[in-house]
PDB file of N, CA, C and O in Angstrom:
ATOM      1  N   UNK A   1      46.628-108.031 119.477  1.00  0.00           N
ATOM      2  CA  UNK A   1      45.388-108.394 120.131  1.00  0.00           C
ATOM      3  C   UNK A   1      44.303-107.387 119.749  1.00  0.00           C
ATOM      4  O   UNK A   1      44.551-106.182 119.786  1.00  0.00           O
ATOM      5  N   UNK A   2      43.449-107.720 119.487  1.00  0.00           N
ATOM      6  CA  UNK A   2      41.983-106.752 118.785  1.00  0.00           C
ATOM      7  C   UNK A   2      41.022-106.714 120.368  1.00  0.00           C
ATOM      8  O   UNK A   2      40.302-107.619 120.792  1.00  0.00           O
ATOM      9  N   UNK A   3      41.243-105.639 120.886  1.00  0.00           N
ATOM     10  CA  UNK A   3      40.572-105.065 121.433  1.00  0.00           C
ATOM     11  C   UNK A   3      38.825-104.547 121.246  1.00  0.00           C
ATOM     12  O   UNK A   3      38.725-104.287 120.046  1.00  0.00           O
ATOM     13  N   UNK A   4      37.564-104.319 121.870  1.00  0.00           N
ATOM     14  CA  UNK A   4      36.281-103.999 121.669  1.00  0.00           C
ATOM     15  C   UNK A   4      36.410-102.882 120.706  1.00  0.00           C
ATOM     16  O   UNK A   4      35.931-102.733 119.582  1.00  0.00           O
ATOM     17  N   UNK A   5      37.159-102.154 121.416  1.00  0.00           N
ATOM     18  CA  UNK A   5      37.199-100.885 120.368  1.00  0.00           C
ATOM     19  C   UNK A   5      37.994-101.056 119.241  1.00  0.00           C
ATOM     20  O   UNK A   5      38.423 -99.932 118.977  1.00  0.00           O
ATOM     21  N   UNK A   6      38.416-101.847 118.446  1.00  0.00           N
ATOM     22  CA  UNK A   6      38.875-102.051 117.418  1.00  0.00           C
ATOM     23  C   UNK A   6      37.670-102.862 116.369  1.00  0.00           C
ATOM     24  O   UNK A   6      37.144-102.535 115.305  1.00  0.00           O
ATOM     25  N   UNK A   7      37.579-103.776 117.048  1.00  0.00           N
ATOM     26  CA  UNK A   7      36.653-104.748 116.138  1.00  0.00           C
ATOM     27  C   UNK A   7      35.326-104.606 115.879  1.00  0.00           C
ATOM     28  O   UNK A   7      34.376-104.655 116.660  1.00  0.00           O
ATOM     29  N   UNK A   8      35.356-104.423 114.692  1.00  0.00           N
ATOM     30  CA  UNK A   8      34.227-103.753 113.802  1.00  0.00           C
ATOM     31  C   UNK A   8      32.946-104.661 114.179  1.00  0.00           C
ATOM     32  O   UNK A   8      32.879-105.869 113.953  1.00  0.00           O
ATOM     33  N   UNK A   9      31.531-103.567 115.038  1.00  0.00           N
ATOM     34  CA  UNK A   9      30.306-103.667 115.272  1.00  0.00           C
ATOM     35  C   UNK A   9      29.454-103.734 114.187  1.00  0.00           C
ATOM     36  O   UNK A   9      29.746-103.353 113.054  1.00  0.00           O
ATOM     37  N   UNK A  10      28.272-104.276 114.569  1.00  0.00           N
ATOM     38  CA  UNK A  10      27.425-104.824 113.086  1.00  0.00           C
ATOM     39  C   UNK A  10      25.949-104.117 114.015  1.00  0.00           C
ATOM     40  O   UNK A  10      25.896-104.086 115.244  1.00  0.00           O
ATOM     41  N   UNK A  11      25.084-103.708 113.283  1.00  0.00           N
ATOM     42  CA  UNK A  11      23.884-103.400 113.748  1.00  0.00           C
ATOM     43  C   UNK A  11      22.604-104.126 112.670  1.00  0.00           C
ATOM     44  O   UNK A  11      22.905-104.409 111.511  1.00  0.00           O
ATOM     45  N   UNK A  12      21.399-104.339 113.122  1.00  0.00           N
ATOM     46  CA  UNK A  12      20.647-104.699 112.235  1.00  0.00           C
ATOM     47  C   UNK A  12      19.549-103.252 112.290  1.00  0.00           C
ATOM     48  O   UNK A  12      19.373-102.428 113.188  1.00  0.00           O
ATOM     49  N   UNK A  13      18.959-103.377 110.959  1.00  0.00           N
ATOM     50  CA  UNK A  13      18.095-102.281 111.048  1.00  0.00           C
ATOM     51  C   UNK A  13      16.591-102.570 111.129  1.00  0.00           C
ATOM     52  O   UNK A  13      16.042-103.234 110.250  1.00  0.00           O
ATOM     53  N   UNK A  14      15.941-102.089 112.150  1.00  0.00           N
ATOM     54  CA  UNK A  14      14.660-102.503 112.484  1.00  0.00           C
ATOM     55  C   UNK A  14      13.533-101.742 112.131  1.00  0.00           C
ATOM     56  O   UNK A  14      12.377-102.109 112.341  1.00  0.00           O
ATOM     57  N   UNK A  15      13.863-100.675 111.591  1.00  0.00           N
ATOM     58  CA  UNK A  15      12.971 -99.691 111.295  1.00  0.00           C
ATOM     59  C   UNK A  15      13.708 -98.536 110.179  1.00  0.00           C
ATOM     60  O   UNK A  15      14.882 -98.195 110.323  1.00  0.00           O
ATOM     61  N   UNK A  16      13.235 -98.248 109.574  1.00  0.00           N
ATOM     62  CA  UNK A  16      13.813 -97.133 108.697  1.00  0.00           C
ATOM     63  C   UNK A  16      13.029 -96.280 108.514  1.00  0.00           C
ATOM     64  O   UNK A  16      12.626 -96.197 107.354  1.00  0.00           O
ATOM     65  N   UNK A  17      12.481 -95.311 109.504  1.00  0.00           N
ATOM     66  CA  UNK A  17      11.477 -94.889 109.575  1.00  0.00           C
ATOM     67  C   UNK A  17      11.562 -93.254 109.180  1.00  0.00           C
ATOM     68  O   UNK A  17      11.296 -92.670 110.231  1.00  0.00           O
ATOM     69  N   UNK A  18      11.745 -92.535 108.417  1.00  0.00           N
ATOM     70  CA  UNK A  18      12.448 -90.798 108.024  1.00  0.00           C
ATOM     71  C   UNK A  18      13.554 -91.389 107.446  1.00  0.00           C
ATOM     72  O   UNK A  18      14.419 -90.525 107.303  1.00  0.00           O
ATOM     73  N   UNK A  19      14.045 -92.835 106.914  1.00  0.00           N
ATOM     74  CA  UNK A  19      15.337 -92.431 106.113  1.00  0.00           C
ATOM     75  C   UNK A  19      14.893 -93.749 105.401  1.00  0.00           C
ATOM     76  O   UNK A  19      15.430 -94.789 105.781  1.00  0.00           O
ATOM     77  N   UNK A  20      13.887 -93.804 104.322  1.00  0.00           N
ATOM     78  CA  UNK A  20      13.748 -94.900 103.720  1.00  0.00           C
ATOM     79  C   UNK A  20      14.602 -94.958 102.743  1.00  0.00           C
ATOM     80  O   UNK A  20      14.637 -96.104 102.295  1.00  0.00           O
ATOM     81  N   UNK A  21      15.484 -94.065 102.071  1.00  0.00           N
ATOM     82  CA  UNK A  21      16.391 -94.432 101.035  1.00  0.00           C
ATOM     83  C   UNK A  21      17.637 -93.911 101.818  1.00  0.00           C
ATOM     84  O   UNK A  21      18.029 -92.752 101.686  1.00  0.00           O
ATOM     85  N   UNK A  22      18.043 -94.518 102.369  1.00  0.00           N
ATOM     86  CA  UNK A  22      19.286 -94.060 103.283  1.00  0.00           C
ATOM     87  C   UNK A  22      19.618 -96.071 104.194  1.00  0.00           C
ATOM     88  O   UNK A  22      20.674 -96.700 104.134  1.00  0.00           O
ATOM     89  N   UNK A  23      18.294 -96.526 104.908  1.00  0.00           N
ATOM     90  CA  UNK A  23      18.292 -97.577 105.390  1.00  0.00           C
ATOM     91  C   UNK A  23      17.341 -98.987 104.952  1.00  0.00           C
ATOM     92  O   UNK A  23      16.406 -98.696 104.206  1.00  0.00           O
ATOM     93  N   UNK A  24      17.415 -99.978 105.191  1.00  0.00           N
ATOM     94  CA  UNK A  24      16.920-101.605 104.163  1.00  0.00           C
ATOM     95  C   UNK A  24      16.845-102.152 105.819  1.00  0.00           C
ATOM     96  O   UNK A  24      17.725-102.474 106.617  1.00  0.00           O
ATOM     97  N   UNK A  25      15.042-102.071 105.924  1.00  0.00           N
ATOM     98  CA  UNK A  25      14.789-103.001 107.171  1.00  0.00           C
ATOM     99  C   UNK A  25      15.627-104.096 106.935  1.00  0.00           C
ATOM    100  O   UNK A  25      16.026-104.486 105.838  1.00  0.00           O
ATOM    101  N   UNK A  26      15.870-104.577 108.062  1.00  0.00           N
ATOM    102  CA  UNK A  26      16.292-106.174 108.033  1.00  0.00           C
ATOM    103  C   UNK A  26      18.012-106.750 107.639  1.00  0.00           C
ATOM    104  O   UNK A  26      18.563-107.850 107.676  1.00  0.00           O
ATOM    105  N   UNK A  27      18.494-105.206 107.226  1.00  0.00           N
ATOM    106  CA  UNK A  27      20.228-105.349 106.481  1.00  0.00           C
ATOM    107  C   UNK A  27      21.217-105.001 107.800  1.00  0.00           C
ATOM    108  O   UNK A  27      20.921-104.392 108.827  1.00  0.00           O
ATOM    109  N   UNK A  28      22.257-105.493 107.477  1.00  0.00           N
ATOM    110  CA  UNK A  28      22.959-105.491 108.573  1.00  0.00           C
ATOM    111  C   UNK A  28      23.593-104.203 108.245  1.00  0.00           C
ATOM    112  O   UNK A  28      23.329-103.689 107.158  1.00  0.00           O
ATOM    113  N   UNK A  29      24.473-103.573 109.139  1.00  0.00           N
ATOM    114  CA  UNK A  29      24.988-102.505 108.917  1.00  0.00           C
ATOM    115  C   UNK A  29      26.148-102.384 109.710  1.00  0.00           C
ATOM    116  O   UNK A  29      26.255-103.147 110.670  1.00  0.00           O
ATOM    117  N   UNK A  30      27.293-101.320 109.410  1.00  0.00           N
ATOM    118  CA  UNK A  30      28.758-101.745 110.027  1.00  0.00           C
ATOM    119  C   UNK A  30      28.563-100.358 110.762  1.00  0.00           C
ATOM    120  O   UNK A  30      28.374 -99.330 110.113  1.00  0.00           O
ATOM    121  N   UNK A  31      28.628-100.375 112.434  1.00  0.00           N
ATOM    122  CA  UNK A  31      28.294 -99.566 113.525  1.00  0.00           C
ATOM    123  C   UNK A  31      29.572 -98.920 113.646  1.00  0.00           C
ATOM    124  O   UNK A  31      30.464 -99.757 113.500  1.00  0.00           O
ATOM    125  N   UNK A  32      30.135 -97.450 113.911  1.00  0.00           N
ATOM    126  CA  UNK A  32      31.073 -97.069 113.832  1.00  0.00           C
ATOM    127  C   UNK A  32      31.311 -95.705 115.112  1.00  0.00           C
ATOM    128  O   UNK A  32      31.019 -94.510 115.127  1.00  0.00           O
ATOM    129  N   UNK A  33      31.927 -96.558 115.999  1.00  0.00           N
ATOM    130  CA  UNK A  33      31.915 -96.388 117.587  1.00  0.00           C
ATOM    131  C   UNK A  33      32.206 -94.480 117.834  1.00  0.00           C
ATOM    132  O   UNK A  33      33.211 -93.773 117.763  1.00  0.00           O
ATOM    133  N   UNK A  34      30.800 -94.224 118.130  1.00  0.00           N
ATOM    134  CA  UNK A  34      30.677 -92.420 118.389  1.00  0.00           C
ATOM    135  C   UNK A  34      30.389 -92.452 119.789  1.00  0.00           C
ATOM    136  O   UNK A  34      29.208 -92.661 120.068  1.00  0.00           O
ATOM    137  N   UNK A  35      31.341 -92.263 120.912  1.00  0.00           N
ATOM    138  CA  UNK A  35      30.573 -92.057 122.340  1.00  0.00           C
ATOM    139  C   UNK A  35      29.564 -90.882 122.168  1.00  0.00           C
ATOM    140  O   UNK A  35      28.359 -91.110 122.057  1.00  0.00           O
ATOM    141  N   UNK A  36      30.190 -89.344 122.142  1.00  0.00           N
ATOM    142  CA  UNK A  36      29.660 -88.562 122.013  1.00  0.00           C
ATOM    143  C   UNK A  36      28.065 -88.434 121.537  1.00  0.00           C
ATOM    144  O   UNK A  36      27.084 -87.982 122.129  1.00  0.00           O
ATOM    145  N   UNK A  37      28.239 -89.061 120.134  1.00  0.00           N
ATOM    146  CA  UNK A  37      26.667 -89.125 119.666  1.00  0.00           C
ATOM    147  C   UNK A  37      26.126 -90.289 120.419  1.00  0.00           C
ATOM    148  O   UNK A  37      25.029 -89.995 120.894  1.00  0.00           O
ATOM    149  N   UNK A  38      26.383 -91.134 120.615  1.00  0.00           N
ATOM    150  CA  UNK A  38      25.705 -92.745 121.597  1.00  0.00           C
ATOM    151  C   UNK A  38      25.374 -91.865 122.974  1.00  0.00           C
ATOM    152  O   UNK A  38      24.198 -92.021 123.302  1.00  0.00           O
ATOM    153  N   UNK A  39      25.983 -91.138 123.702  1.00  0.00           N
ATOM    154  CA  UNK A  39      25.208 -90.125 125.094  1.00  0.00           C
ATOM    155  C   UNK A  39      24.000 -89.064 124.214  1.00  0.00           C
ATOM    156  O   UNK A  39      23.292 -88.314 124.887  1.00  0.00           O
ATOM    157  N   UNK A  40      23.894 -89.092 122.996  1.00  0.00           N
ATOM    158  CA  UNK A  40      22.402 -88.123 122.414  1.00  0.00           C
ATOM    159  C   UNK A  40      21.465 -89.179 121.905  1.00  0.00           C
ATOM    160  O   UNK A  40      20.637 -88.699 121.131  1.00  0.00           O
ATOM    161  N   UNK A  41      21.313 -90.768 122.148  1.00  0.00           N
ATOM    162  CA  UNK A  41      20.749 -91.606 121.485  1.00  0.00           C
ATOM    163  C   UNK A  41      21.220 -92.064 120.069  1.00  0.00           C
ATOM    164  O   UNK A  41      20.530 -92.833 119.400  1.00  0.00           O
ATOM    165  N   UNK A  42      21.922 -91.774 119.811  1.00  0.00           N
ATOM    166  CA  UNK A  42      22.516 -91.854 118.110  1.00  0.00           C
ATOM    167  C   UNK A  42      23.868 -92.797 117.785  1.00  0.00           C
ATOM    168  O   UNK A  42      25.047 -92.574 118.060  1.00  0.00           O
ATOM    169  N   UNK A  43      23.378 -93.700 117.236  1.00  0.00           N
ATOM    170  CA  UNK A  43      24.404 -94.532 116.147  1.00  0.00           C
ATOM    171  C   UNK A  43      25.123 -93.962 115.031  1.00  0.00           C
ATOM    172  O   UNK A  43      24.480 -93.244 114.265  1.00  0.00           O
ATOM    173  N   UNK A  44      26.294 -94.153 114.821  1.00  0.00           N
ATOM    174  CA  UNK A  44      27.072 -93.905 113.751  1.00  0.00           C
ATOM    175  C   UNK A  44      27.191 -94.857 113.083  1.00  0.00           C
ATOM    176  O   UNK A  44      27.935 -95.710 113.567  1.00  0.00           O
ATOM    177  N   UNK A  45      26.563 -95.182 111.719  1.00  0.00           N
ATOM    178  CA  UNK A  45      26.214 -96.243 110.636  1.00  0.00           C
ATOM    179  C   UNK A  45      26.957 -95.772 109.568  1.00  0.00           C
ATOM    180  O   UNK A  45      27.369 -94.612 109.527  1.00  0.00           O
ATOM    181  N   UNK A  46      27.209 -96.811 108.467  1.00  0.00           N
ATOM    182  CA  UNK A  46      27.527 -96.366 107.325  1.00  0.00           C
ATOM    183  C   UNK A  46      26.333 -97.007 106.297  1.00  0.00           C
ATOM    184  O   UNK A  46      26.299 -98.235 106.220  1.00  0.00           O
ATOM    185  N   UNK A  47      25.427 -96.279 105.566  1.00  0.00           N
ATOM    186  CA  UNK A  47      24.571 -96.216 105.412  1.00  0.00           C
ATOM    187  C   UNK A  47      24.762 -96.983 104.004  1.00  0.00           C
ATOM    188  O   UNK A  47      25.798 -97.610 103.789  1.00  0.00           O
ATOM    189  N   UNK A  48      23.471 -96.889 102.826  1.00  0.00           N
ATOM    190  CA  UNK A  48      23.466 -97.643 102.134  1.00  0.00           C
ATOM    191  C   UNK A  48      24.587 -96.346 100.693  1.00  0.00           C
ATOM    192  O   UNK A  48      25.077 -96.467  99.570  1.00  0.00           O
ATOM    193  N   UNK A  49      24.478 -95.495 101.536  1.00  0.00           N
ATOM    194  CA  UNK A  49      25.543 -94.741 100.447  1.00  0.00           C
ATOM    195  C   UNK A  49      26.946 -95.112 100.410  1.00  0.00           C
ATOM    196  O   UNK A  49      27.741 -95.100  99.470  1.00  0.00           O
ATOM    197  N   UNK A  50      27.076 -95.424 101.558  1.00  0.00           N
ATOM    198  CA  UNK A  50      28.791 -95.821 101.813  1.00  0.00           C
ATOM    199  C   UNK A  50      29.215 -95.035 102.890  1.00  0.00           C
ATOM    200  O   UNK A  50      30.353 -95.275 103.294  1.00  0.00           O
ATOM    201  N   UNK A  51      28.791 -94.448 103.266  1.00  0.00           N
ATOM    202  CA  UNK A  51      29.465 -93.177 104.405  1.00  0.00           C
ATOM    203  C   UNK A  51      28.560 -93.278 105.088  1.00  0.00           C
ATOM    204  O   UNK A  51      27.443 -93.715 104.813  1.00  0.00           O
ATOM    205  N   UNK A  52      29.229 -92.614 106.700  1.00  0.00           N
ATOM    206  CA  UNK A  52      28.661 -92.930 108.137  1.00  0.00           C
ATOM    207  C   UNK A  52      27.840 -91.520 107.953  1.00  0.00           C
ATOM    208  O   UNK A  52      28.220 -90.462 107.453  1.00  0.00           O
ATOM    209  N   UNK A  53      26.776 -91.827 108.444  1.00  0.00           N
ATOM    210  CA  UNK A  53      25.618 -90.679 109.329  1.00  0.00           C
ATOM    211  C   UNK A  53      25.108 -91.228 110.520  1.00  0.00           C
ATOM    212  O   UNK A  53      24.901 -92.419 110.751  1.00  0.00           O
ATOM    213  N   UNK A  54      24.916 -90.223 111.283  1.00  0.00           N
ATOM    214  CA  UNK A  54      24.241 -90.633 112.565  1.00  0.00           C
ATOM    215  C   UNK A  54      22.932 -90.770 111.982  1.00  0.00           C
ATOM    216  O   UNK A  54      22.531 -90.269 110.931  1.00  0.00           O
ATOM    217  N   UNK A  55      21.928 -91.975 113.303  1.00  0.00           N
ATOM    218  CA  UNK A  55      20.973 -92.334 113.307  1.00  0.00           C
ATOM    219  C   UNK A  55      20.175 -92.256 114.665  1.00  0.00           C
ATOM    220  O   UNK A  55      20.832 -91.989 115.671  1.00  0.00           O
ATOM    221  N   UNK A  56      19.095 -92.421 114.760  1.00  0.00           N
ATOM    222  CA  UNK A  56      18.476 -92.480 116.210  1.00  0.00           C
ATOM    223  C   UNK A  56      18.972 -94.165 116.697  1.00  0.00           C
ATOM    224  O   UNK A  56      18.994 -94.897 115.707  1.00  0.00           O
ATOM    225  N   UNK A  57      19.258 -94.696 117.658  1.00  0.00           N
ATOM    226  CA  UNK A  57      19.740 -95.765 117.802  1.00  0.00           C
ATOM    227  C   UNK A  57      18.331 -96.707 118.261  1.00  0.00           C
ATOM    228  O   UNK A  57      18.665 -97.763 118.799  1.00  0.00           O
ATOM    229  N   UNK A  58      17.214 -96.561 118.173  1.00  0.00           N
ATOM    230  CA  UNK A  58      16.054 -97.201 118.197  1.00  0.00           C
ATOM    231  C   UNK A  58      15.538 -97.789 116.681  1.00  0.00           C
ATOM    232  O   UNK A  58      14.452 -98.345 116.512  1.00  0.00           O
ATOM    233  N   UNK A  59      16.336 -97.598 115.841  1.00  0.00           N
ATOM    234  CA  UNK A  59      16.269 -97.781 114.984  1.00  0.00           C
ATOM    235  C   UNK A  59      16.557 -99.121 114.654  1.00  0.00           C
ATOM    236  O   UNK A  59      15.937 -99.938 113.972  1.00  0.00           O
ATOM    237  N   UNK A  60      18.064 -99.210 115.531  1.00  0.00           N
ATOM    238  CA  UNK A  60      19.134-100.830 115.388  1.00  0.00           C
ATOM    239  C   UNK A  60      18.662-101.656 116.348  1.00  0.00           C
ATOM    240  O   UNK A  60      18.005-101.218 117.292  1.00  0.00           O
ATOM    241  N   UNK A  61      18.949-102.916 116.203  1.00  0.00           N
ATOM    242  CA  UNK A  61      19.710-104.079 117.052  1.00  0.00           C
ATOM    243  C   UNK A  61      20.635-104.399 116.841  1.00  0.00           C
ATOM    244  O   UNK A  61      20.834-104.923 115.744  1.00  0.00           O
ATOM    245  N   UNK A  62      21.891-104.227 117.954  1.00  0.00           N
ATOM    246  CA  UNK A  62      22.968-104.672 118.033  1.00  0.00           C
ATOM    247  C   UNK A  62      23.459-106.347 117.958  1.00  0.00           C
ATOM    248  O   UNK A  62      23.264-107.181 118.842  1.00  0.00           O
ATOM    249  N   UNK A  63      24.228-106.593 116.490  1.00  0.00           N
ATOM    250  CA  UNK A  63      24.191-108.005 116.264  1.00  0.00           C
ATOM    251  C   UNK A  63      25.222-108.372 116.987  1.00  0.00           C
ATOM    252  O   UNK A  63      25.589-107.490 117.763  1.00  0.00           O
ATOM    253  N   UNK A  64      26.044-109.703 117.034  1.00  0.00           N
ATOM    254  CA  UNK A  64      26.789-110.578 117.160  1.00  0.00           C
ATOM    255  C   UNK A  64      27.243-111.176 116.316  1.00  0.00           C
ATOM    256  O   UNK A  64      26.564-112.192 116.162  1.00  0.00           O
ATOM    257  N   UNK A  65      28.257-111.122 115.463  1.00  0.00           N
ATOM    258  CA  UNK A  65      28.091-111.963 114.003  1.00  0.00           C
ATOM    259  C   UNK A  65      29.110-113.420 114.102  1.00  0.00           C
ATOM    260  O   UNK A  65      30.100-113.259 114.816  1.00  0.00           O
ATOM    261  N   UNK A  66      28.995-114.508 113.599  1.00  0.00           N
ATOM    262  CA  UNK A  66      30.198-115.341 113.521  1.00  0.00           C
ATOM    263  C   UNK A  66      31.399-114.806 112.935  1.00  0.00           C
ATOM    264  O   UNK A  66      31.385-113.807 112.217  1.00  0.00           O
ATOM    265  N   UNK A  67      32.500-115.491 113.246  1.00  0.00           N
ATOM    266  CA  UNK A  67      33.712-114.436 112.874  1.00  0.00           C
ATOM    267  C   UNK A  67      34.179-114.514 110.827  1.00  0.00           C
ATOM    268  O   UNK A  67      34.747-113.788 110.012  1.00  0.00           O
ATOM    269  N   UNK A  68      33.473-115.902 110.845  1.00  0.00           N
ATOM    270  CA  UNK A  68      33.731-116.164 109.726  1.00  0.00           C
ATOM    271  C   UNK A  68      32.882-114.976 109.157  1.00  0.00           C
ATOM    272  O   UNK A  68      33.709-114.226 108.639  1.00  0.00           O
ATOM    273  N   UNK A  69      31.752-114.496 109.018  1.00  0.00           N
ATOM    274  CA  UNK A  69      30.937-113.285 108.599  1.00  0.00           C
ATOM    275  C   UNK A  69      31.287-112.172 108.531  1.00  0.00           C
ATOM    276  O   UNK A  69      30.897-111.387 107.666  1.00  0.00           O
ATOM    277  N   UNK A  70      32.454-111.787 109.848  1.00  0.00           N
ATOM    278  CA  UNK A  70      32.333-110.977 110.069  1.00  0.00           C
ATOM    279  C   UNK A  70      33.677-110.136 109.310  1.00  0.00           C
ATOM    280  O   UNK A  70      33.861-108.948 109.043  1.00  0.00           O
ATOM    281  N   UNK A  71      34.799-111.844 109.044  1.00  0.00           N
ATOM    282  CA  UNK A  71      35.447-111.731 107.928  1.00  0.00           C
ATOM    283  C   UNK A  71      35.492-111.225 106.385  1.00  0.00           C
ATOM    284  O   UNK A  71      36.228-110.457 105.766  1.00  0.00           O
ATOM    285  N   UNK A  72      34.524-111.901 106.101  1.00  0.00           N
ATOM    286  CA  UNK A  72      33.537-111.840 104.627  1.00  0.00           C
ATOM    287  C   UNK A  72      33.115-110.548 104.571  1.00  0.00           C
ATOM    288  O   UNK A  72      33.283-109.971 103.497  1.00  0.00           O
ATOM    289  N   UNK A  73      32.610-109.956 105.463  1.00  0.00           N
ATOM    290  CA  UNK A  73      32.260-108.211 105.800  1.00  0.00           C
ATOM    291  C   UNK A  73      33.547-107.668 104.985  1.00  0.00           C
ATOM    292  O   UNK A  73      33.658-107.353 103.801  1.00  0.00           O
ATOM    293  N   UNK A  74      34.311-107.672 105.857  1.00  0.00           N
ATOM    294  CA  UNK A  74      35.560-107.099 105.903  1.00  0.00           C
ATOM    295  C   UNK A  74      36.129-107.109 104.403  1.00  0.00           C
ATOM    296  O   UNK A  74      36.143-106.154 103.626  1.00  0.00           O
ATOM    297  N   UNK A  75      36.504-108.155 104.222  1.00  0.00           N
ATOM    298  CA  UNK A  75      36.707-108.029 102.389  1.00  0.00           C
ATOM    299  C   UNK A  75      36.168-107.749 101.630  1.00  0.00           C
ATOM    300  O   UNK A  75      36.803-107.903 100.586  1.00  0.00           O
ATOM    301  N   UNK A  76      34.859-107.216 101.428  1.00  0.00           N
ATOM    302  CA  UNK A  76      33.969-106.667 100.514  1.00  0.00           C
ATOM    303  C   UNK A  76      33.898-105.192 100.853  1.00  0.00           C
ATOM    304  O   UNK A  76      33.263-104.495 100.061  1.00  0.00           O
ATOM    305  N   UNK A  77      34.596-104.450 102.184  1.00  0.00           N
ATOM    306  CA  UNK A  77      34.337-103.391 102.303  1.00  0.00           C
ATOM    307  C   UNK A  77      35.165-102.116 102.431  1.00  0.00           C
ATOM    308  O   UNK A  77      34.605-101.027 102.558  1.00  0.00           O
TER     309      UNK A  77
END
């Protein structure tokens, strides 16, 4: 059974505002569950390099994806 905390979060990016070559208004992005940093405002993303950095989380909107998508994610990554 896939539990919240297992199943991989998607964020959209609404602003890339101090990390224009790091983030792509409008791209989805795979959210990678940091309590710690989420209590300082901050998302853990994996960015357009491939690897997670924190972000200010005003940055995202938290998506919902169909599962079929969210599949397709998954194999390309």
């Amino acid at each position: 059974m896939t539990t919240q905390r297992d199943k991989p979060q998607y964020v959209a990016c609404m602003s890339n505002e101090g990390y224009p070559a790091a983030l792509v208004v409008r791209r989805i992005y795979r959210r990678l569950l940091d309590p710690d940093a989420e209590t300082e405002g901050l998302l853990r993303v994996v960015d357009e390099s491939g690897e997670d950095y924190l972000y200010p989380s005003h940055l995202f909107l938290v998506v919902d994806l169909p599962p079929s998508i969210e599949t397709a994610f998954r194999k390309v990554s």
